[in-house]
VEXDREN-2710 file (C-alpha; in Angstrom, 1 decimal):
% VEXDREN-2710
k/r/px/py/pz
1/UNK/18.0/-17.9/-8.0
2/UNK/18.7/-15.2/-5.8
3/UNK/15.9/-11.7/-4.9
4/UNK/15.9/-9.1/-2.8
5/UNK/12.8/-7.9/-1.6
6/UNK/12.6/-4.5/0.1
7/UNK/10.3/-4.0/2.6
8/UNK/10.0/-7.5/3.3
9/UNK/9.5/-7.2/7.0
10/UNK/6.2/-5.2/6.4
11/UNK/2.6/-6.5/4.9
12/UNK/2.9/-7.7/1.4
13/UNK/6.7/-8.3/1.2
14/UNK/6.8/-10.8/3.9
15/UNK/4.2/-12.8/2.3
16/UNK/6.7/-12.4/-1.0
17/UNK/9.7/-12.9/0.5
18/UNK/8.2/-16.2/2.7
19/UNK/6.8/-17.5/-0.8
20/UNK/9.7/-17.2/-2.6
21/UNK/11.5/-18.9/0.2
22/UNK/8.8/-21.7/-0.2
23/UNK/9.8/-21.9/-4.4
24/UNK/13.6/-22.4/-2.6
25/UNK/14.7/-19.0/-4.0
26/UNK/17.6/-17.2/-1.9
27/UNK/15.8/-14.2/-0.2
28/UNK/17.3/-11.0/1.3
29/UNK/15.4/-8.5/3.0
30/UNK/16.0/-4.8/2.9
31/UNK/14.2/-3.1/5.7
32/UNK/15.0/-0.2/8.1
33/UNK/12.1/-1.3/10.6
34/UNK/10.9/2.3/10.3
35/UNK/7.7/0.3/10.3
36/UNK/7.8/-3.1/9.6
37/UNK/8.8/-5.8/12.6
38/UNK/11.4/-7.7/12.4
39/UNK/9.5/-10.7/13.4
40/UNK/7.7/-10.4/10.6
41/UNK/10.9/-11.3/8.2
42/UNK/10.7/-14.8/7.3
43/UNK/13.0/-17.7/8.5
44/UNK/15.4/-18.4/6.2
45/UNK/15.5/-15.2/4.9
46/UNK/18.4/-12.8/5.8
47/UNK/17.5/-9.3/7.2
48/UNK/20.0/-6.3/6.5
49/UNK/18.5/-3.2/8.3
50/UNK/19.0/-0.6/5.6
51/UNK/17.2/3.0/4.6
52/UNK/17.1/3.0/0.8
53/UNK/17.7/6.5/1.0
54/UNK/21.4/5.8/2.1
55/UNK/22.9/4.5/-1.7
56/UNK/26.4/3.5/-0.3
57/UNK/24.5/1.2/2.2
58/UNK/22.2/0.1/-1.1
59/UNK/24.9/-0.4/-2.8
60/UNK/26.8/-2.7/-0.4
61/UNK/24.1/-5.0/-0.2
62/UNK/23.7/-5.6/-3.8
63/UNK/27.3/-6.0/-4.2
64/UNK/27.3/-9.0/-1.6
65/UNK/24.1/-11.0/-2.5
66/UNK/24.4/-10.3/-6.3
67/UNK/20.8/-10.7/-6.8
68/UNK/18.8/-11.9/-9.9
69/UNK/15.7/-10.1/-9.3
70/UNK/14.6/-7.2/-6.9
71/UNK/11.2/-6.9/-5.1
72/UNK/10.7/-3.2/-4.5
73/UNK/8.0/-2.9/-1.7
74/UNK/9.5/-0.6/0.7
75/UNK/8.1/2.9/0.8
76/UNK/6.9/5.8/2.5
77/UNK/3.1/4.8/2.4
78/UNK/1.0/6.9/3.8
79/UNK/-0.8/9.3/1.8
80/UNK/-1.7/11.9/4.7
81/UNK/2.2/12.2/5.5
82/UNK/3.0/12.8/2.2
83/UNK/1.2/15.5/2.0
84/UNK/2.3/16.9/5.4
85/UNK/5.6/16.2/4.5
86/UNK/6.2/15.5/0.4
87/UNK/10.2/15.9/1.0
88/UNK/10.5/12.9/3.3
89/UNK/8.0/11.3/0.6
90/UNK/9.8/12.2/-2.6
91/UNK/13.2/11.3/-0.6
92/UNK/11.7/7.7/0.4
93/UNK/9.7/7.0/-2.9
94/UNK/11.7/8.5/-5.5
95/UNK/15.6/9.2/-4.6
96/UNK/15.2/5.2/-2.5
97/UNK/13.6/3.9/-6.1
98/UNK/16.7/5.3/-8.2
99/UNK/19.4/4.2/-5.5
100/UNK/18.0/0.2/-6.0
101/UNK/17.4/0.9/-9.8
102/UNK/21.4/1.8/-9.9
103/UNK/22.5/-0.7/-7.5
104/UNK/20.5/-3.5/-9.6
105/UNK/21.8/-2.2/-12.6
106/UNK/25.8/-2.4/-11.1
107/UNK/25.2/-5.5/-9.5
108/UNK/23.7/-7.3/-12.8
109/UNK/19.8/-8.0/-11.8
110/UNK/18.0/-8.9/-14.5
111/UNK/14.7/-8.1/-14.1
112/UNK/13.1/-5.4/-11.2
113/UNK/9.4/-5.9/-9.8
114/UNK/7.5/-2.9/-8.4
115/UNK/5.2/-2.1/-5.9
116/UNK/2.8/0.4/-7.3
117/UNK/-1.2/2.0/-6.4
118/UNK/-3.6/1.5/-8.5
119/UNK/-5.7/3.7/-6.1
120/UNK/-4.1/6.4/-5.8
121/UNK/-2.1/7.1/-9.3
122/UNK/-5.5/7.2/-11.1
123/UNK/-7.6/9.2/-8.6
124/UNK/-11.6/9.3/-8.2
125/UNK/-13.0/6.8/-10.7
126/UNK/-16.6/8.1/-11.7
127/UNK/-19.2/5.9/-10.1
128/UNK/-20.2/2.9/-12.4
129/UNK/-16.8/2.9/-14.3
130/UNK/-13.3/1.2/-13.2
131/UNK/-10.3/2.6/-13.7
132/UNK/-8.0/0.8/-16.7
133/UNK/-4.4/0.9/-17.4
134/UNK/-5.4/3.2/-20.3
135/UNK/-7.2/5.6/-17.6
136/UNK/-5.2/8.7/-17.4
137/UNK/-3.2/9.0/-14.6
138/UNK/-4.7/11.4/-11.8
139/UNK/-1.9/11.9/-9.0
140/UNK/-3.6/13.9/-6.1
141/UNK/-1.2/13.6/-3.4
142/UNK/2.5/13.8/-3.2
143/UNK/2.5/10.0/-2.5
144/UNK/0.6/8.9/-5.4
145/UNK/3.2/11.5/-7.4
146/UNK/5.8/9.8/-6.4
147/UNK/5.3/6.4/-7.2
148/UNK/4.3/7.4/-10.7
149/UNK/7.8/9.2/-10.7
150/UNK/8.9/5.2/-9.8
151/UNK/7.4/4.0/-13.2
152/UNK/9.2/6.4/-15.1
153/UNK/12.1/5.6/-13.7
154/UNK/11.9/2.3/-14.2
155/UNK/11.5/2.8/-18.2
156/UNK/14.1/5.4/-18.2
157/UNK/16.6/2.2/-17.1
158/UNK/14.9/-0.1/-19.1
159/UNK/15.6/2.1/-21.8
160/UNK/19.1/3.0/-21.0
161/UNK/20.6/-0.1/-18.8
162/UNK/18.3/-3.0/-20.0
163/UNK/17.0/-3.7/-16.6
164/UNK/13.7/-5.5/-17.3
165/UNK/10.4/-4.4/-15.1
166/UNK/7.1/-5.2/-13.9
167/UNK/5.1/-2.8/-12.4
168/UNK/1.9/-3.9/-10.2
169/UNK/-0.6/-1.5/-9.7
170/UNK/-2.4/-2.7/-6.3
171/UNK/-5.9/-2.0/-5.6
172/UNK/-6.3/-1.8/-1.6
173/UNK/-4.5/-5.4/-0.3
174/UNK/-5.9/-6.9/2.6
175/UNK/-5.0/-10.7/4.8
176/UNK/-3.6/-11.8/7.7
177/UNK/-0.3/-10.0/9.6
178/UNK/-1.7/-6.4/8.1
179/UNK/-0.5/-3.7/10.4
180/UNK/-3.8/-2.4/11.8
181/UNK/-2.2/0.7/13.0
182/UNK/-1.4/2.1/9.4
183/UNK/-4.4/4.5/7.7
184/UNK/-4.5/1.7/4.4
185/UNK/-5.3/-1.1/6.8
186/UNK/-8.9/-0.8/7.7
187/UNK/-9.8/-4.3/7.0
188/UNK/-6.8/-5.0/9.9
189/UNK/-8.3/-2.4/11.9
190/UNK/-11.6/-3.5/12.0
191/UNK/-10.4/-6.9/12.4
192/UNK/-8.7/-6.3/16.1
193/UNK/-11.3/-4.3/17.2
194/UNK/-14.3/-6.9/16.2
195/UNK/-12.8/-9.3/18.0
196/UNK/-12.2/-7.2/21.0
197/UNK/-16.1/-6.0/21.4
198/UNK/-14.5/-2.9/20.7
199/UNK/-16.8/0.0/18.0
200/UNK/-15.5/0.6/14.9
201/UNK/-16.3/4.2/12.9
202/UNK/-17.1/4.2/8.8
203/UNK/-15.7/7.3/7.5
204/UNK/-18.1/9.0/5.1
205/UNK/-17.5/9.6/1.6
206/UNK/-19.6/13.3/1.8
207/UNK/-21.1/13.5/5.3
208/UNK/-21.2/11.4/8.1
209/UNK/-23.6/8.8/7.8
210/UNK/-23.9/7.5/4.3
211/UNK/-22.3/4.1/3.2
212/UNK/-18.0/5.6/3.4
213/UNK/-15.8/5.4/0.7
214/UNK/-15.9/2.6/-2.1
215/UNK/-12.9/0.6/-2.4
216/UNK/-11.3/-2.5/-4.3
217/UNK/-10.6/-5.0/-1.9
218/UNK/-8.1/-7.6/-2.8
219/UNK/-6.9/-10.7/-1.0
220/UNK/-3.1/-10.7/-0.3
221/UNK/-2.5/-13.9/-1.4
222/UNK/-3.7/-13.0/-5.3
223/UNK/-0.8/-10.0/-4.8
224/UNK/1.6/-12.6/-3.8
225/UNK/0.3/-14.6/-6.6
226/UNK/1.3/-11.9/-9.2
227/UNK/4.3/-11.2/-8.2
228/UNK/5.9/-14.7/-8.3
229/UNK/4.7/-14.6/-11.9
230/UNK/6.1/-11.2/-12.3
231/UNK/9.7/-12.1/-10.6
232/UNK/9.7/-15.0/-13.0
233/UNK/9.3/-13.2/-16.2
234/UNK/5.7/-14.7/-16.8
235/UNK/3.7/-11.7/-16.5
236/UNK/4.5/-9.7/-20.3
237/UNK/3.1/-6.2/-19.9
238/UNK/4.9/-4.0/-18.4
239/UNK/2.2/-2.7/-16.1
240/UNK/-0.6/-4.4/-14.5
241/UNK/-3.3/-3.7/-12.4
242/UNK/-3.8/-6.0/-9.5
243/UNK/-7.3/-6.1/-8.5
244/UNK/-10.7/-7.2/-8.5
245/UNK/-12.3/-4.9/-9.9
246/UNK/-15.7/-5.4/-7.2
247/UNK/-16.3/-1.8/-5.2
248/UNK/-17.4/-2.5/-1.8
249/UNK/-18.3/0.5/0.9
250/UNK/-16.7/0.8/3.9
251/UNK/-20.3/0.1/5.6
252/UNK/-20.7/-2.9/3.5
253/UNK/-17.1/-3.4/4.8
254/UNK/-17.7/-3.2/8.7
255/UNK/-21.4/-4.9/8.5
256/UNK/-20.2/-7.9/6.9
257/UNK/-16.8/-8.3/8.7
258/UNK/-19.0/-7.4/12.1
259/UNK/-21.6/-10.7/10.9
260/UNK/-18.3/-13.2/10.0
261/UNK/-16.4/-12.5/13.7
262/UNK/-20.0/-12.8/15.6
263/UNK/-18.8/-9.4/16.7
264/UNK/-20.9/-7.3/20.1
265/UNK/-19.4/-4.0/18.4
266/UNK/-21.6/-0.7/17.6
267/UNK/-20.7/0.7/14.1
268/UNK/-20.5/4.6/14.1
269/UNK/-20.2/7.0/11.9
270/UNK/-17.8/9.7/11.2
271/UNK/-16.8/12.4/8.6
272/UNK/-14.7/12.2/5.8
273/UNK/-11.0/12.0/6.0
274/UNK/-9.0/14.4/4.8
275/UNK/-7.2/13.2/0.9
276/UNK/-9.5/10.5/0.8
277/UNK/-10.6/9.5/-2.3
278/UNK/-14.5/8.9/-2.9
279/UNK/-14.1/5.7/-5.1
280/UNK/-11.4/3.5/-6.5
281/UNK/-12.2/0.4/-8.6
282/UNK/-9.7/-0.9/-10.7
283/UNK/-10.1/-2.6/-14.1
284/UNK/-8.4/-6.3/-13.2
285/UNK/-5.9/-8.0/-15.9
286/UNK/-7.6/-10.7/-17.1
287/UNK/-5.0/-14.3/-16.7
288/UNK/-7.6/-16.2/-16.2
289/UNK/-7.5/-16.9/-12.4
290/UNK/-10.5/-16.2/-10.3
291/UNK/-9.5/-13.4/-7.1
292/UNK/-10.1/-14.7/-3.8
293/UNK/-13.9/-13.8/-2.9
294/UNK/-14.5/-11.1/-0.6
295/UNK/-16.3/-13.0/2.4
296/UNK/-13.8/-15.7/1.8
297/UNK/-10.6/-13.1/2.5
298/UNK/-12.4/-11.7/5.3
299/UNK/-12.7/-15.0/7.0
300/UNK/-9.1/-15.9/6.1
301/UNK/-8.7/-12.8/7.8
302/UNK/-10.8/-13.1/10.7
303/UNK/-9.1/-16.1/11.8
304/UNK/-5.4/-15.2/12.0
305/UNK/-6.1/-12.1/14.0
306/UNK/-8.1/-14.2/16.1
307/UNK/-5.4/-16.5/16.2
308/UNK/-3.1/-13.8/16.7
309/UNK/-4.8/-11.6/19.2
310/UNK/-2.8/-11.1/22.0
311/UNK/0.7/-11.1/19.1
END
């Protein structure tokens, strides 16, 4: 069996793209390095250094590998650029989207597995509640807009082409070889700087000095997890949210990270960031396997980075 994976030499679709590898699938990547590394692109895995945004390039790729199944994790990410800039973001999120929907289509892919936020799409969950697949989505940022616009795509072909889909709504993914210089990544941030000594800053959720932002932290592998099941046809519904549905502070966050890498650092606080949301907590689907623990991630974490320092 043969998949693509976009994106693969960034986070989450390297650890796809090396695990398919490891079920002995045939694996492209489809990266334009904007800001993943190439090092990061498994062995075994063929790199082709293409923008999604460029169809005829799309196209050509498709029409060599002839893959069975795509995994769609490239993407403008960043929410504070997409609202500086929601052309680039609607250009990379929606128009890239359509040009692999049409090239899978043309090139006979049966089945299309995308990359999707659970935090974002369904905006500030109210304090005690998580947010479900039948919460009502709550775009606030050109980003989040966007990769709703994905999902409808993605029914529009299903409806009109065929193509079978899976969409995974992630909660905020975390694990080893995380980019600690991207704004999602502050379990990778905090992780280089622990083990340098160095201070780390919680970002309030009102005013500096209360507990930061509350999010759903979930271990990479679990993500990796789901979407082997959803590239081979065993996850059903058509959406899923991919989570664990535990809201920890970013103060919880630092204080325990800071206690697991016997870290010298001083915590400090800051205000709130601009287009952050206050809480996100996502409902978890329920297939009966237990997420990685929190402390236990962390660790798993810890560890690489440490490993990995001076990488």
């Amino acid at each position: 069996m043969r998949a693509i994976v976009t994106g693969g030499a960034g986070f989450i679709g390297s650890h796809v793209a090396a695990a398919l590898l490891a079920a002995y699938w045939e694996v492209e990547v489809i990266d334009d390095l904007s800001s993943g590394r190439e090092r990061m692109v498994p062995a075994g895995a063929a790199l082709r250094r293409v923008d999604i945004r460029d169809a005829d390039a799309v196209r050509r790729v498709f029409e060599s590998f002839r893959p069975d199944v795509v995994s769609h994790h490239a993407a403008q990410a960043s929410v504070s650029v997409s609202a500086r800039e929601p052309i680039l973001d609607a250009q990379v999120n929606v128009l890239g989207t359509i040009n692999l929907l049409s090239a899978s289509v043309a090139a006979g892919a049966s089945r299309f597995v995308f990359a999707s936020t659970g935090g974002a799409i369904y905006g500030e969950v109210p304090a005690g509640k998580r947010a479900g697949l039948d919460t009502r989505p709550a775009p606030a940022s050109p980003y989040a807009c966007a990769k709703l616009a994905g999902e409808a795509y993605l029914e529009s072909y299903r409806a009109l082409h065929g193509l079978s889909y899976t969409i995974l709504r992630y909660a905020n993914v975390y694990g080893p070889a995380q980019n600690p210089h991207g704004e999602a990544g502050v379990v990778a941030i905090f992780a280089q700087r622990l083990l340098r000594d160095q201070p780390i800053s919680v970002f309030a959720r009102a005013k500096a000095g209360d507990d930061g932002c509350v999010r759903d932290y979930v271990y990479v592998d679990d993500v990796v997890d789901w979407n082997l099941r959803a590239i081979r046809g065993a996850v059903t519904a058509p959406i899923s949210n991919v989570a664990t549905g535990v809201g920890t502070t970013t103060r919880e966050l630092a204080e325990a990270m800071k206690a697991a890498a016997k870290s010298r650092s001083e915590i400090g606080f800051a205000g709130p960031r601009t287009g952050d949301l206050e809480r996100s907590v996502l409902e978890p689907e329920r297939d009966g396997r237990a997420p990685v623990p929190l402390d236990v991630g962390l660790r798993r974490t810890l560890d690489w980075f440490r490993e990995h320092r001076d990488g």
